[in-house]
N, C-alpha and C positions, 0 to 999 in steps of 0.2 A: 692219583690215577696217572697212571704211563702218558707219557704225548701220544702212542703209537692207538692207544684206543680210542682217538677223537678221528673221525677217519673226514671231516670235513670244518670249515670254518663256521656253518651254521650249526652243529651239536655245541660247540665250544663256546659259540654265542646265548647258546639256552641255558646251556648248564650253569653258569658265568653270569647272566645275566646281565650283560657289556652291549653297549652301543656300538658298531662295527660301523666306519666309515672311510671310504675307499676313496684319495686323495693323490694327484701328484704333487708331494711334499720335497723334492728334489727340484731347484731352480734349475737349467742349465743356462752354463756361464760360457762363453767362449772364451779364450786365452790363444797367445801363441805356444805354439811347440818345436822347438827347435830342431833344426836337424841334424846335430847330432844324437836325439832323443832317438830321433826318426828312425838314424843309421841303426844305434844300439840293438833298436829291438826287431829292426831286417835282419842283423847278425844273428842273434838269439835264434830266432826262424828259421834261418836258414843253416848254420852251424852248431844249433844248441839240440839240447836234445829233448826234443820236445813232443816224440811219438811214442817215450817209455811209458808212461803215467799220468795221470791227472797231476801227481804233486810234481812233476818237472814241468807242466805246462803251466801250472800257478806259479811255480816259482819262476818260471823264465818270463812270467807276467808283471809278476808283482816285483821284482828284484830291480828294474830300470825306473819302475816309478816312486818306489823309497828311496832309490840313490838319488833320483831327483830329488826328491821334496827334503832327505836331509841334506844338500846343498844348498836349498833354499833356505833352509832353517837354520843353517851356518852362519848365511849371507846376513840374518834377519837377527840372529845373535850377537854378531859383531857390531852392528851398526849399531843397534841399543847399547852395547857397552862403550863403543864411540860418544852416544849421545850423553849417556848417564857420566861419562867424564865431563862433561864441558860443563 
């Protein structure tokens, strides 16, 4: 059966026969965010183009915070291969 002919989460609960239980399952964490994080994505904003499309506003979204996290994941790789020498 199509997703598109369950037109609510209670059919889908019948039909299924599933316990349905509505949960904030996401901790929020605070962290710092640096500012050049900050600048990146003013620029993006304001210089990027971000009025064409949905996929230029996700991408202009999601593109400063990959580049974060694989510098972080750079950071986090070298240091274990640091460690695994010693």
């Amino acid at each position: 059966m199509a997703f598109s002919n369950y037109k609510s989460i209670s059919t889908v609960i019948k039909n299924f026969q599933i316990k349905y239980v509505q949960s904030n399952f996401i901790l929020e964490v605070s962290f710092p965010v640096e500012q050049s994080f900050k600048d990146e994505l003013d620029l993006l904003f304001t210089d990027g183009v971000i009025d064409n499309s949905e996929d230029a506003i996700c991408e202009n979204l999601i593109y400063p915070v990959l580049k974060l996290f694989a510098a972080v994941n750079y950071i986090f790789q070298q240091c274990e291969l640091k460690r695994q020498k010693q």
